[in-house]
N, C-alpha and C positions, 0 to 999 in steps of 0.2 A: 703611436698616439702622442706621447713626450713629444716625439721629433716636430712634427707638426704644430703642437700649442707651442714649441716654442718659434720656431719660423714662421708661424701664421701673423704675429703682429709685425715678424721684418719684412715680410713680403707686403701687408699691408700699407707700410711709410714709405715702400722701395717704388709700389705703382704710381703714387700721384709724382712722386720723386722725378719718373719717368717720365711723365705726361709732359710737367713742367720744364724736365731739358728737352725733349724734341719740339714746346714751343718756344723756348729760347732757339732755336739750332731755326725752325723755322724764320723768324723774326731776323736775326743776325748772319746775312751769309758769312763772314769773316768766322764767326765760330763752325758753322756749319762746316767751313773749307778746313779748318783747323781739325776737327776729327773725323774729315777723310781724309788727310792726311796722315794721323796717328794711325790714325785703323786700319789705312794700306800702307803703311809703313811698319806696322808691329808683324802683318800678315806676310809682308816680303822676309822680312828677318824669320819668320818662323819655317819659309822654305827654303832658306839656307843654312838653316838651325843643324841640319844633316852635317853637310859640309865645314859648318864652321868648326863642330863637335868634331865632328873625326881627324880634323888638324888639329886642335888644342890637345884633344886626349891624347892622341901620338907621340906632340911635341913632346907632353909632359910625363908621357910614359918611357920615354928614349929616354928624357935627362935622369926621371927616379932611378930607372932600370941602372942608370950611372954611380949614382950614389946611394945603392941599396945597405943599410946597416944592421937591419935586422927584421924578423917577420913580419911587421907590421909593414916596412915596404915595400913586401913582396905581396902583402895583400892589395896595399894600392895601386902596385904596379897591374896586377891581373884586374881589378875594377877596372879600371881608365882601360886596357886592354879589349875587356871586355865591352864599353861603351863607345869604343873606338870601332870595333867589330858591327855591334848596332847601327852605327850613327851611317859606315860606311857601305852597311845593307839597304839603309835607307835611300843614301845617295844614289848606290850603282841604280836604284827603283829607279828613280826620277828621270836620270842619266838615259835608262832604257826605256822608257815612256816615249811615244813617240804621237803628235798628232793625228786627230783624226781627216783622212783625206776630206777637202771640198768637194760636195756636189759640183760638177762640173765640168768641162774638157778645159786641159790647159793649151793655153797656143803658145805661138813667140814669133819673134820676129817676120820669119820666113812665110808663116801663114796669112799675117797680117802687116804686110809694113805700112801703109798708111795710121793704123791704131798705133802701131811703136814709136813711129816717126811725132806724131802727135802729142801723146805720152811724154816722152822725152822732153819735147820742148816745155810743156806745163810743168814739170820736176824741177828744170832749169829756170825755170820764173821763178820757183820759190826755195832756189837753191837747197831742193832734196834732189838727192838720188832715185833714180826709178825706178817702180817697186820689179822686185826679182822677179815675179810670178804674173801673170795675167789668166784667170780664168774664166771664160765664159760660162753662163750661166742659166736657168731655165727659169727665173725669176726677175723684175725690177727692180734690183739694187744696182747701182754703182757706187763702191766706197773703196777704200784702201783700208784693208786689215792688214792688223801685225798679229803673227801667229808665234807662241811661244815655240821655241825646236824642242822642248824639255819640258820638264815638271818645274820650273826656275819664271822668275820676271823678269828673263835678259833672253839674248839672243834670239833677236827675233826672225820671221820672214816675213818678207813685207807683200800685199800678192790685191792685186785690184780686181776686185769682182765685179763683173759685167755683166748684166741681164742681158740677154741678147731682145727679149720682146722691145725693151726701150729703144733699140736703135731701128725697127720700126715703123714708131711714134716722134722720131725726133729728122729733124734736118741736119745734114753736115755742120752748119754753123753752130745749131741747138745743141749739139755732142758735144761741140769744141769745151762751147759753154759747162754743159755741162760737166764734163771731165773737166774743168779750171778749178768749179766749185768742188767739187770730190778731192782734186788736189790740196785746195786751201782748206778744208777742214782736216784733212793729214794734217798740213803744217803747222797750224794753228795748235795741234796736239803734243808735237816735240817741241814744245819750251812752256818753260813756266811750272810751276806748281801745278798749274790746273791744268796744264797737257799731261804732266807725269800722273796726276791721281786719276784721267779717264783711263789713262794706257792700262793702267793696275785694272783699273774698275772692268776692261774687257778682257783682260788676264786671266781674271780667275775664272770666268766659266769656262774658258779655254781649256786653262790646267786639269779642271774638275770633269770635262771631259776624255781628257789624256790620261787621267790616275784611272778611272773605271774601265778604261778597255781592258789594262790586264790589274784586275786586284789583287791589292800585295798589303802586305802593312804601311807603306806607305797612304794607300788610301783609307784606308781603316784611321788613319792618324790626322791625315790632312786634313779628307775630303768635305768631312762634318764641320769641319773650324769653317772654309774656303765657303760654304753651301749661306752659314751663317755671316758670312764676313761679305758675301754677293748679294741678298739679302737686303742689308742693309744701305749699300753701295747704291743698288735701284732705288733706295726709299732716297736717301741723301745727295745724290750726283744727277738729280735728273733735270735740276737748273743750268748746272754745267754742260752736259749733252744739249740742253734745247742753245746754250747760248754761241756754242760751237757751232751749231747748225744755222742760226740766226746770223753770225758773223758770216759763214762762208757764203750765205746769200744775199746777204747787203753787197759784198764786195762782186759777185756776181749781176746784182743789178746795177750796180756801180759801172763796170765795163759794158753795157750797155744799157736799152730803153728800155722805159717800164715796161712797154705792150711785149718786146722779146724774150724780157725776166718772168711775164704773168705767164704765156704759153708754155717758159720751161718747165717752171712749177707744175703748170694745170699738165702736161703732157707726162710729167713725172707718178702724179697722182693719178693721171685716168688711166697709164699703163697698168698698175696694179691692180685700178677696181675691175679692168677688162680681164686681166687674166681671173680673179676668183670670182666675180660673177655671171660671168660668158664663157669665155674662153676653154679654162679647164673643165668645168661642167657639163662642156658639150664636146672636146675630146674623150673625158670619162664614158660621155654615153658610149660611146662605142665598146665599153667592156661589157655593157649589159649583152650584146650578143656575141660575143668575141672573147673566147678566152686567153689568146695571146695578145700583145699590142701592136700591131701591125700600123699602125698609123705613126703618121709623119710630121711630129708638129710643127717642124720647125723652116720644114723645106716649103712646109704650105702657109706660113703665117701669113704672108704678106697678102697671098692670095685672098685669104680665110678674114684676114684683117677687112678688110676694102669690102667684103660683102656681107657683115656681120655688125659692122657699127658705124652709125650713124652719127652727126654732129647733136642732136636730138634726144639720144638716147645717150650719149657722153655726156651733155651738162644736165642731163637731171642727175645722173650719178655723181657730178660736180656738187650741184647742191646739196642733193643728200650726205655727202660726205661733210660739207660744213655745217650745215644746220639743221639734222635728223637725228644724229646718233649723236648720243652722251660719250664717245669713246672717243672723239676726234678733237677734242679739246687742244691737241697739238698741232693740227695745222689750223683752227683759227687762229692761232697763238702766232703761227708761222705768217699768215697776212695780216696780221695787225703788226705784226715787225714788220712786213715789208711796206706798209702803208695801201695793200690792196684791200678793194672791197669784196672783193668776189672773185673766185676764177669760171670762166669762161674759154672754150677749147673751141679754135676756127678751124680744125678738121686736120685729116693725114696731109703734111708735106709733099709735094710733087713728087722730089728724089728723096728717099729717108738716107739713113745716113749707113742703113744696113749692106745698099746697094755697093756703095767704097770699102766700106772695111767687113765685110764679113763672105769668105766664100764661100761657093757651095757645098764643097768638100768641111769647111769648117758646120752649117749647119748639120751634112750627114752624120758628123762627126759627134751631134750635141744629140741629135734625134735617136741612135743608139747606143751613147749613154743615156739619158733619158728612158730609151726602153727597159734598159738592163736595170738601173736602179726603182722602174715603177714597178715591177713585176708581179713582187709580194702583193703591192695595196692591189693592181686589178686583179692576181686573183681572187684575192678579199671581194671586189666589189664585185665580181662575175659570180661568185658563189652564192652572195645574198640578196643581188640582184635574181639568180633563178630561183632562191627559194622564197623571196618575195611574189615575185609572179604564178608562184604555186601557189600563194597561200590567197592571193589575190581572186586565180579565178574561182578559187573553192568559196570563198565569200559571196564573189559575182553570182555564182549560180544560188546559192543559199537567197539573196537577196532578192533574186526574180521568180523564186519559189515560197517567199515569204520574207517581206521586209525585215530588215536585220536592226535590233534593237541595243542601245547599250555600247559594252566596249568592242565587241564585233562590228557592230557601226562604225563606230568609231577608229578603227583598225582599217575598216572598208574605205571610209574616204582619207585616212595617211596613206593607203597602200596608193589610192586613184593618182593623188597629189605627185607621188613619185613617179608613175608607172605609164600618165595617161598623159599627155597634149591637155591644153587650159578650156578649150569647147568640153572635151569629152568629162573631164573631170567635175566641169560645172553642172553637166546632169547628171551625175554622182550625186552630186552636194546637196543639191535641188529636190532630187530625191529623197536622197535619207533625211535633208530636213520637214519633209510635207508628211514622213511616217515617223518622227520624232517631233513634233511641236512643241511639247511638253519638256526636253530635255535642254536643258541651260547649257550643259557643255557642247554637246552636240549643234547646236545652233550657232555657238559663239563661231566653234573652228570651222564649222561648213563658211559662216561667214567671213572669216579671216579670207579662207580661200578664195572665195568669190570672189571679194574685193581685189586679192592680190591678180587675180585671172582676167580684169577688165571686166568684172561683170558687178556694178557699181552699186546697181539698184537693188539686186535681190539679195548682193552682201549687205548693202545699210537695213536691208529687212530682216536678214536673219540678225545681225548682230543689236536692234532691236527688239527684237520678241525675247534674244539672250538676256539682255539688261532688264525686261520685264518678270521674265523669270526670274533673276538671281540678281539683285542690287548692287552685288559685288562686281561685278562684270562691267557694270555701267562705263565708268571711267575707264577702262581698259579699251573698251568697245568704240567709244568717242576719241580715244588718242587714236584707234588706226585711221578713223576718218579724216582726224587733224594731220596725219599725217600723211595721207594721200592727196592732201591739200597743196601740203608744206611741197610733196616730190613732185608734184602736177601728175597726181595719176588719179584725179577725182575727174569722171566722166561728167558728170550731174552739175548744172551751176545751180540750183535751187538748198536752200540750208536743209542738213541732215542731224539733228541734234536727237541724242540717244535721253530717256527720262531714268534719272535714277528711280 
């Protein structure tokens, strides 16, 4: 209790103290850059802190051990001895710490020479070396990572990561492009202050993944400093990352027209939203009956691509990625740098750019990796997939022998959502909302659904009887409206206003 009344008025003067330097740090980039640089510069020094101890003590244990005169040297010869022994267990940690492999198949040369051939020439524009490693990937990144070999913030390997979906979405020329910019933001990285403090800022989760594969007191010592020193790195470096990103695409539109800059961007961005809201979701289904993975994604993309999405159903996901979700705040940021107003996507490439550089032996090669590393998650989803479908039709029958009221209801139409096609699920909804009128929760989410299912009119009906039941609801109920407005997925031209 002492302890406390006495730190309760320093931690009191210490929080506005706080307030007021992160809004100076905000307001003043120059200080801001000023303690990421202390901060990744204290934290570099404290993982060579091993290394540097275990040579001083040494040193200084050889020269005392030299001139030892009486007991007292011999006790400080054995301390320094003794912290030289620590410091030197610490090291071999680090030393024998090794990264954690990439999801991914690596290639080289031989697999790929047109990508290598390519590569090379872009390094060579901006007089870097090109990178050791190339690995393909089951995702849309392409970037150049530096990967630490050690527990240390040197020695790096430099390894370009490739989404293979992106190549595609993109044309031969669209690649070039983009591999120029993935170059130039590398470059842009190795010089300057503020290349060396991102390099750090991607160091440390690296490292703090390398110390936990095998824990030792090394991690026990770092990892917590590293966790909070990352932390803060994300809150303070996130100017610097967006301006890195902003440069390498001026200089990309730069090399050519705006309309060839707007597609790479849009082509970059709708790669992504395809894979996590088409894509993966409908290879997944297949572990609902299937407990191995037997499926091919990567040999059948292109096929799979071409009859699964449409220019139609790409820019409303265009849109909604810019002006739907509160979480995208970085790519309006990203075209109000490039001076676009919108992206807009004029459909798949004739030749993608997969056709040149990717073989077929290389996809085989990605689709069983790919098998081997999903294995865990579809058992996972093949398990709770069947015991969803258990529990689904034990409700189904319950329901046609007596309306089901409440959170079995309400269980009923989550499981339908999952388990059914958007027709069948809608007379799910339709149902339990006509034997629950009364119930506000119940109404709201049958009406979520509906709406999400294309079925416009009987969602803005339930999610009005919701809002009349429960007040609270109102605004909630009128933002999904507003927002199927905003994605063009409001069937109805007539206005649909909910009453608080």
């Amino acid at each position: 209790m002492q302890y406390q009344a006495v730190n309760h008025p320093f931690l009191h003067w210490l929080q506005p103290a706080g307030t007021r330097l992160k809004r100076a740090m905000d307001r003043n980039p120059v200080l801001r850059l000023i303690t990421l640089g202390l901060l990744n510069g204290a934290t570099s020094l404290l993982l060579l802190s091993p290394a540097i101890t275990l040579a001083s003590a040494s040193l200084a244990a050889l020269w005392l051990y030299g001139h030892i005169q009486g007991p007292l040297d011999w006790f400080f010869t054995e301390v320094l001895c003794a912290l030289a022994l620590v410091a030197g267990w610490l090291g071999l940690q680090q030393v024998l710490a090794r990264p954690q492999r990439l999801d991914g198949v690596l290639i080289n040369a031989q697999d790929a020479p047109d990508l290598f051939g390519m590569l090379e020439r872009r390094a060579a524009h901006f007089h870097l070396r090109p990178p050791d490693k190339v690995i393909l990937t089951d995702d849309a990144t392409l970037t150049v990572r530096q990967i630490p070999q050690y527990a240390f913030p040197f020695a790096h390997t430099q390894i370009l990561t490739l989404g293979a979906p992106l190549l595609f979405f993109l044309s031969r020329d669209l690649f070039r492009l983009a591999l120029a910019g993935a170059i130039a933001a590398h470059a842009r990285k190795q010089h300057g202050v503020q290349g060396w403090i991102l390099r750090r800022c991607e160091d440390w989760p690296q490292i703090i993944g390398t110390l936990q594969v095998r824990p030792g007191l090394a991690t026990h010592l770092f990892v917590p400093v590293l966790q909070r020193v990352n932390a803060l790195n994300a809150m303070l470096s996130r100017e610097l990352h967006a301006d890195i990103q902003q440069n390498a695409n001026r200089w990309v539109s730069e090399q050519t027209d705006e309309q060839q800059a707007e597609q790479l961007l849009a082509s970059q961005v709708l790669t992504d939203l395809y894979l996590r809201n088409q894509y993966w979701p409908m290879i997944m289904k297949a572990a609902d009956r299937c407990p191995t993975p037997v499926v091919k994604p990567f040999n059948h993309f292109e096929l799979l691509l071409g009859k699964t999405l449409n220019c139609d159903t790409a820019n409303r996901w265009l849109l909604q990625a810019q002006t739907c979700s509160g979480d995208n705040g970085e790519l309006r940021d990203l075209l109000a740098g490039l001076g676009l107003d919108r992206l807009t996507w004029s459909g798949l490439p004739e030749q993608p750019a997969s056709t040149r550089l990717l073989s077929p032996s290389i996809l085989k090669a990605l689709d069983s990796d790919w098998q081997t590393r999903i294995q865990p998650q579809w058992d996972e989803h093949h398990a709770r997939f069947q015991h969803d479908l258990k529990r689904f039709k034990q409700l189904q029958q319950q329901h046609a022998e007596q309306a089901l009221q409440n959170e079995p209801a309400m269980r009923y139409v989550q499981l339908a959502k999952q388990l059914l096609d958007a027709d069948e699920m809608a007379k799910i909804c339709q149902s339990v909302c006509e034997n629950n009128r009364n119930d506000a929760a119940l109404n709201f989410t049958c009406g979520r659904q509906l709406v999400e299912a294309g079925h416009s009119r009987t969602g803005y009906e339930a999610l009005r009887r919701a809002a009349e039941l429960d007040p609270a609801l109102a605004h909630r109920a009128q933002a999904i409206i507003n927002e199927q407005d905003r994605a063009w997925l409001r069937e109805d031209n007539g206005p649909h206003k909910v009453q608080a």
